[in-house]
Rosetta silent file (secondary structure, phi, psi, omega in degrees, C-alpha in Angstrom):
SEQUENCE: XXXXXXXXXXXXXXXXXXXXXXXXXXXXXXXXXXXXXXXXXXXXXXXXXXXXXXXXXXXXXXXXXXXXXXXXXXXXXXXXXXXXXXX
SCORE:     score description
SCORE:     0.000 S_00000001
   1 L     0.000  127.348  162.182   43.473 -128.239   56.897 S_00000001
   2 L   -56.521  177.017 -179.245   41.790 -126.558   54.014 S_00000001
   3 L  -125.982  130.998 -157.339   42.872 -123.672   52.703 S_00000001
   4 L   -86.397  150.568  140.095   40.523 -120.467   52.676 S_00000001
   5 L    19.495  -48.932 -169.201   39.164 -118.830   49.401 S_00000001
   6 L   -87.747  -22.494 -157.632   41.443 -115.386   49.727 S_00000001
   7 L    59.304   47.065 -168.666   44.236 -117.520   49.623 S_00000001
   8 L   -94.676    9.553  171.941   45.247 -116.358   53.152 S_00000001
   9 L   125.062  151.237  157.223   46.518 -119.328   54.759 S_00000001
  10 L   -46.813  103.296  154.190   45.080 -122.639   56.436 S_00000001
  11 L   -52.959  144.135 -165.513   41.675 -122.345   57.932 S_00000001
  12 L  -100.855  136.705  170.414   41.422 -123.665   61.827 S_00000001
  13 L   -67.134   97.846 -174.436   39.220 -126.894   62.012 S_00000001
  14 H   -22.250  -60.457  169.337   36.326 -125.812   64.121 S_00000001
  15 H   -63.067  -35.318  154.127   36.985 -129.481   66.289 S_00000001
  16 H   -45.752  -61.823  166.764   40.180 -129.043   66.654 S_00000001
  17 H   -47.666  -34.168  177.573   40.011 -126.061   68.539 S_00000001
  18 H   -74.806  -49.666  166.338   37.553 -127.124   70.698 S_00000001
  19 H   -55.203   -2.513  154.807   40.142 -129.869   71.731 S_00000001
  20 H   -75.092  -57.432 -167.610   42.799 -127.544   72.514 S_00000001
  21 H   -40.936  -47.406 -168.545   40.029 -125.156   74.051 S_00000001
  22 H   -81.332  -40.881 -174.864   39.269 -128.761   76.471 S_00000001
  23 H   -54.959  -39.350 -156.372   42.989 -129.893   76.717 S_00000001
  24 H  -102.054  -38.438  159.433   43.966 -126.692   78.350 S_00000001
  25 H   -60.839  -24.403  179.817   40.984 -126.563   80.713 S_00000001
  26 H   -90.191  -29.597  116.497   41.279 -129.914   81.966 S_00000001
  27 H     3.821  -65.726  156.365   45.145 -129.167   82.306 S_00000001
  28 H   -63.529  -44.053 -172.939   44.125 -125.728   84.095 S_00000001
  29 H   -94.157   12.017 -151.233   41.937 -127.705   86.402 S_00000001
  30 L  -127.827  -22.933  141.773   44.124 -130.188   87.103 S_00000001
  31 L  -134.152    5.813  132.131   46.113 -128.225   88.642 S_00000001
  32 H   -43.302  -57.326 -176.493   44.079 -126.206   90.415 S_00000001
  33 H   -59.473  -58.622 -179.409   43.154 -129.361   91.971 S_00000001
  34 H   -74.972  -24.300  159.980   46.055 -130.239   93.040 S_00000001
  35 H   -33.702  -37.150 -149.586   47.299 -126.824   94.373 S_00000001
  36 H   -89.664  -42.938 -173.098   44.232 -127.005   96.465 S_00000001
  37 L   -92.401    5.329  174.049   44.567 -130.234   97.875 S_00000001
  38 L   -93.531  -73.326 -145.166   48.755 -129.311   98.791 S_00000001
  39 L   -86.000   -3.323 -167.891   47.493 -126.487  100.833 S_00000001
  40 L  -105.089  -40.042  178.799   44.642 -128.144  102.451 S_00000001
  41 L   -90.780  -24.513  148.115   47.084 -130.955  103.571 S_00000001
  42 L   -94.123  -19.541  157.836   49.528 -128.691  105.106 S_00000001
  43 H   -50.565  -44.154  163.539   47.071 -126.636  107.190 S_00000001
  44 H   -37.668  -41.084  167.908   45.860 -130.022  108.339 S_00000001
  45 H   -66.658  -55.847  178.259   49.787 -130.696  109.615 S_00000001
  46 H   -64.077  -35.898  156.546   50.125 -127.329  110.942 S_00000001
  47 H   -42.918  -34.058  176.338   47.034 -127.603  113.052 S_00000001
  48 H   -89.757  -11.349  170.777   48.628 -130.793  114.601 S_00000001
  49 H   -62.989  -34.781  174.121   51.904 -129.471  114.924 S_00000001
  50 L   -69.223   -7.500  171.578   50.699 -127.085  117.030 S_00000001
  51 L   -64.500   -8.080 -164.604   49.609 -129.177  119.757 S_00000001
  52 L    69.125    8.706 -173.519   53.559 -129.630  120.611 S_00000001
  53 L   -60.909  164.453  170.283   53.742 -133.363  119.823 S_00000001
  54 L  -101.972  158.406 -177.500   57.424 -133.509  118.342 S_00000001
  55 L  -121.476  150.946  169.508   57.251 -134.845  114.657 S_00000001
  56 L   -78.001 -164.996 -165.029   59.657 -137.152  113.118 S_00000001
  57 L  -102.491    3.682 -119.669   62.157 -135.916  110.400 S_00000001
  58 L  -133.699  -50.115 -166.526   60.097 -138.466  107.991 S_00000001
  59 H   -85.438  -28.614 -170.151   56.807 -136.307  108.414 S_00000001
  60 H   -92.803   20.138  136.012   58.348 -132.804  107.947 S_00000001
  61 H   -79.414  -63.577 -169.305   59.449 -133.799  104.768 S_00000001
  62 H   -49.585  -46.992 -176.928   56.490 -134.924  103.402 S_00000001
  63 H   -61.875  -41.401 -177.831   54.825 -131.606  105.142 S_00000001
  64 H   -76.889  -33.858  170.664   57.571 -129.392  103.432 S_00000001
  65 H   -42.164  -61.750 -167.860   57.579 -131.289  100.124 S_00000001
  66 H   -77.398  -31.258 -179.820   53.701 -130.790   99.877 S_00000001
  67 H   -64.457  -69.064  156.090   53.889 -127.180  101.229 S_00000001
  68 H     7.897  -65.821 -172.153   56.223 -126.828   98.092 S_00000001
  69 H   -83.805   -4.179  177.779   54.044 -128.096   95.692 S_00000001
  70 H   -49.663  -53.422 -160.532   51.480 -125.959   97.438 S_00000001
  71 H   -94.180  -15.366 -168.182   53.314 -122.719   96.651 S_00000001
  72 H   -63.550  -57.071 -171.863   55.269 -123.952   93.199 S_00000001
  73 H   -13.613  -87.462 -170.484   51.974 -125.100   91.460 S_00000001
  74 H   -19.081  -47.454 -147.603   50.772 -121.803   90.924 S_00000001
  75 H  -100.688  -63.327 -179.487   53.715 -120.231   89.614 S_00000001
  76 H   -32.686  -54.906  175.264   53.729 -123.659   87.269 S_00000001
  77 H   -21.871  -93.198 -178.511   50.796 -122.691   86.070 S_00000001
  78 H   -55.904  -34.644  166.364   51.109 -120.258   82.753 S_00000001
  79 H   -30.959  -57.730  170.739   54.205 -122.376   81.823 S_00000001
  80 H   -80.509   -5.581  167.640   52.316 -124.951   81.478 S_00000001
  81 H   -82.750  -30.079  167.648   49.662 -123.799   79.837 S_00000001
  82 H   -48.517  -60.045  165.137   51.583 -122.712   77.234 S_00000001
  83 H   -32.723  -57.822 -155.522   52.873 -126.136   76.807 S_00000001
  84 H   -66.204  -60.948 -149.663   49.722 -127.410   76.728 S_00000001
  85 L   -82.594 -111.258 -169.334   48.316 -124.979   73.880 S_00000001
  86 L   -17.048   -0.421 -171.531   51.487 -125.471   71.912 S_00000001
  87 L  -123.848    0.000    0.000   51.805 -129.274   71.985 S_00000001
């Protein structure tokens, strides 16, 4: 990093930033994605559940597990962004 002129401190490298600026969007969308695709796969269960078939104890784990990451994600979210832009 250079140093600016005023002698105020380490100028930010114009490319760097834009690779934080991209790390943290793809990061953001990334889990967005997956949020989306948790909640999309338990409404898909709960329509067939509702039919009355009994389920084995094998599927409603997998259904509560993803309904989990359905509701965690979110919440995951600014934590991790933080991470991101700090790493």
């Amino acid at each position: 990093m250079a140093r600016r002129r005023d002698g105020a401190g380490p100028r930010p490298v114009p490319g760097l930033l834009a690779l934080f600026q991209r790390d943290r969007a793809v990061a953001l969308g990334a889990l967005l994605l997956i949020t989306l695709l948790a909640w999309l796969y338990t409404l898909r269960w709960s329509a067939h559940s509702a039919t009355g078939s009994s389920e084995r104890l094998g599927v409603l784990i997998a259904m509560w597990s993803v309904m989990m990451i359905a509701m965690m994600a979110p919440m995951a979210a600014p934590p991790i962004a933080i991470f991101v832009r700090l790493s």
